[in-house]
Each structure stands twice: as C-alpha cells, then as structure tokens.
KEKOLDO-559821 format. One record per residue (C-alpha): x, y, z. Coordinates in steps of 0.5 Angstrom, whole numbers, plus 500, padded with zeros to 3 digits. Each point is the difference from the previous one (the first is absolute). Example, Ala and Ser with C-alpha at 12.3 -4.5 7.8 and 13.67 -1.06 7.14 Angstrom:
<atoms>
ATOM   px   py   pz
ATOM  525  491  516
ATOM  502  507  498
</atoms>
This chain:
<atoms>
ATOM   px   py   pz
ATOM  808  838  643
ATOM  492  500  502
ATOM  500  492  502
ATOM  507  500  503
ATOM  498  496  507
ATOM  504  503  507
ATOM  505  497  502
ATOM  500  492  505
ATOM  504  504  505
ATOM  497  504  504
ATOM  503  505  505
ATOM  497  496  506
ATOM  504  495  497
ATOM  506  504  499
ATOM  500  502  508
ATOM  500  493  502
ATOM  507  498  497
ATOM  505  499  505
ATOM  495  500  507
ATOM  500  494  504
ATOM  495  495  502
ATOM  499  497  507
ATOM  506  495  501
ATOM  497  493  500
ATOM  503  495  504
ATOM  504  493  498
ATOM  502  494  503
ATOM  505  496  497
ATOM  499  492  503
ATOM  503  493  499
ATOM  494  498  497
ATOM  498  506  495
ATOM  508  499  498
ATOM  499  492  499
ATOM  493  502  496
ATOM  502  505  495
ATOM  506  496  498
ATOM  497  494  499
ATOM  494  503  496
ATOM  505  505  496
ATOM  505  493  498
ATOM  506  502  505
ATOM  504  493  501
ATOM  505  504  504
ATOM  501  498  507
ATOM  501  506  503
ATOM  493  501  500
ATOM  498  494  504
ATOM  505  496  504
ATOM  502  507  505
ATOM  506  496  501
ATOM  502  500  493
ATOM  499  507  500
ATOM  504  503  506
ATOM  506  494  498
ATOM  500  506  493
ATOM  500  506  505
ATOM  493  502  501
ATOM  497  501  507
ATOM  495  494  498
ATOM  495  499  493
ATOM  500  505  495
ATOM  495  503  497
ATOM  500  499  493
ATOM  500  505  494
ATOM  493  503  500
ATOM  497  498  507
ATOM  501  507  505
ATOM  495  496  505
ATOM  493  498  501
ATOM  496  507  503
ATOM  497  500  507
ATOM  493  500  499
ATOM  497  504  505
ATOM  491  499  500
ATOM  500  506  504
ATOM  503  505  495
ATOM  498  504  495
ATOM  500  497  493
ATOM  505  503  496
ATOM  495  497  493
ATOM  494  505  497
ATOM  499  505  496
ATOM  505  504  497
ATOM  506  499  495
ATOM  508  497  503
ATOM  498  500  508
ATOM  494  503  499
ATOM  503  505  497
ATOM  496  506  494
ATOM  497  496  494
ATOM  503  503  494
ATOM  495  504  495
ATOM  496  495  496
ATOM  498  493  503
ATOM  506  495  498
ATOM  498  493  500
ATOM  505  495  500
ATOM  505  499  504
ATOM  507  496  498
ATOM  505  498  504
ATOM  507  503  497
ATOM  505  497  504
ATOM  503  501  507
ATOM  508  500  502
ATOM  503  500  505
ATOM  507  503  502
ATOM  503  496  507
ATOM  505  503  505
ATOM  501  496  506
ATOM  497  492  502
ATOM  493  499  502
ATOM  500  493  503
ATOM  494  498  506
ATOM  499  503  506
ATOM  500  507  496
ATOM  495  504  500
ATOM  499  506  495
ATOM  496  506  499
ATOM  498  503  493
ATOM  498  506  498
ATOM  498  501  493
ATOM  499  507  495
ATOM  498  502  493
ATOM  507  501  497
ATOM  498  502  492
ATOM  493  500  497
ATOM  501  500  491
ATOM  495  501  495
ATOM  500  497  493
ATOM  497  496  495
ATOM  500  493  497
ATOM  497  495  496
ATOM  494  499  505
ATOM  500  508  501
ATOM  502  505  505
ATOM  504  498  506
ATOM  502  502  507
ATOM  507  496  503
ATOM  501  502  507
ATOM  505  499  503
ATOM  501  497  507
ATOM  505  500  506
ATOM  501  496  506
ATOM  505  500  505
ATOM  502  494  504
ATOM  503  501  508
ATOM  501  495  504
ATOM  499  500  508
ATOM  507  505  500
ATOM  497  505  497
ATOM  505  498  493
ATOM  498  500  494
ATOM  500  493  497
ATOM  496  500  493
ATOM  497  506  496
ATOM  495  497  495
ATOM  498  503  493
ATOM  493  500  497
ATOM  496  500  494
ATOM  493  500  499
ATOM  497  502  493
ATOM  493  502  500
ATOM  497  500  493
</atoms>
C-alpha cells in the first residue's frame, strides 16, 4: 500500500535493547522505610519498631513491597532527564504523544531493610508496536536490577510504559 507508514521501531531503538544505563545509587533509612509504609497503609510492625523486626529475624526495619530506596541526589551530577526516549534513548519514527504508565513488578531475592544501599542500573528489554482503540502504540518494556552493598542482586523491577 502507498499509504502504509514505516514502522514506530526504528533501528536506533532496536540496538539499545539490552545496554545498560549508568548505575544510580539508593539509600534504604529508617525514615524512608517509616514514610513509604505509612503513605502506602502498611500496619505491619516490622516497618516501624526495629525491635519488632529483628524479633521476626530481620537485621533491623524492613523495607516494604515497592520501596528500593530513596535515590542519592548528587547537585554536581549530570542530569539523567532530557530529550530522548527511555534514558534518553532514540525517539521512535513519529512523534507519539501520550505517555501511560502500564505497570511495574517487582520479583525480590533477598531482604532489603536500613542501612543498606543499592545500586540499579536499568535497560530497555522490549519495544512492541501495536494498535488500539486511540491508534498505534509503543509498550517498552524496561528492566532494573537492584544490588545491594554485597554486590547481591536483591530485586529485579519490570517496567511498562505505553506511548500512544
């Protein structure tokens, strides 16, 4: 057909799938654990009363489900935002212009609990074009590994954003 348009992928896009970003640094304290679970409803003592949570055999509070730490801003550092797709990458062939978050899940491997810090990194595991009722879209796909301060991997989080 004379009308058929290229497709969204574009091969810049399809060579950054896999390649890391920098790594970003988190700190997990007391008073982020305290925060997050308090904002999210959790009642559970081993998020507050460090007592509690080495009496149910963790090293001190716990982080709850969803809080990998609060990132350590550096004023210095360049800014990982700007232009560009996911970690600035290529933009697909046409403009898209809504962004909607499509989810995130987190798979956990060990304990992540105060005092510990984590480093991510992040990387573009799958880009897939297809249409909707609104039109086409673009779900990436997007992976970040969690280590903590042992070099252990403790969590992996999977990413999905829709661009329509």
């Amino acid at each position: 057909m004379a009308d058929e348009l290229p497709p969204l992928i574009t091969d810049a896009m399809r060579a950054q799938i896999g390649k890391e970003s920098e790594p970003t640094t988190s700190e997990v304290d007391k008073t982020g654990i305290r925060i997050f679970a308090r904002s999210v409803g959790h009642t559970d003592p081993i998020y507050y009363d460090e007592a509690a949570a080495k009496a149910a055999g963790y090293r001190g509070l716990v982080a709850p489900p969803g809080y990998l730490g609060t990132p350590v801003f550096n004023p210095n550092a360049p800014s990982r935002r700007g232009g560009g797709g996911m970690f600035g990458g290529p933009e697909p062939s046409r403009p898209l212009k809504r962004i909607l978050n499509g989810g995130t899940e987190i798979e956990y491997f060990d304990d992540i609990c105060a005092g510990d810090v984590l480093t991510s990194s992040s990387h573009v595991a799958a880009y897939e074009e297809t249409k909707g009722s609104l039109g086409e879209m673009l779900i990436t796909t997007s992976k970040t590994v969690y280590k903590n301060q042992d070099g252990k991997v403790v969590a992996i989080s999977t990413g999905t954003g829709i661009r329509y």
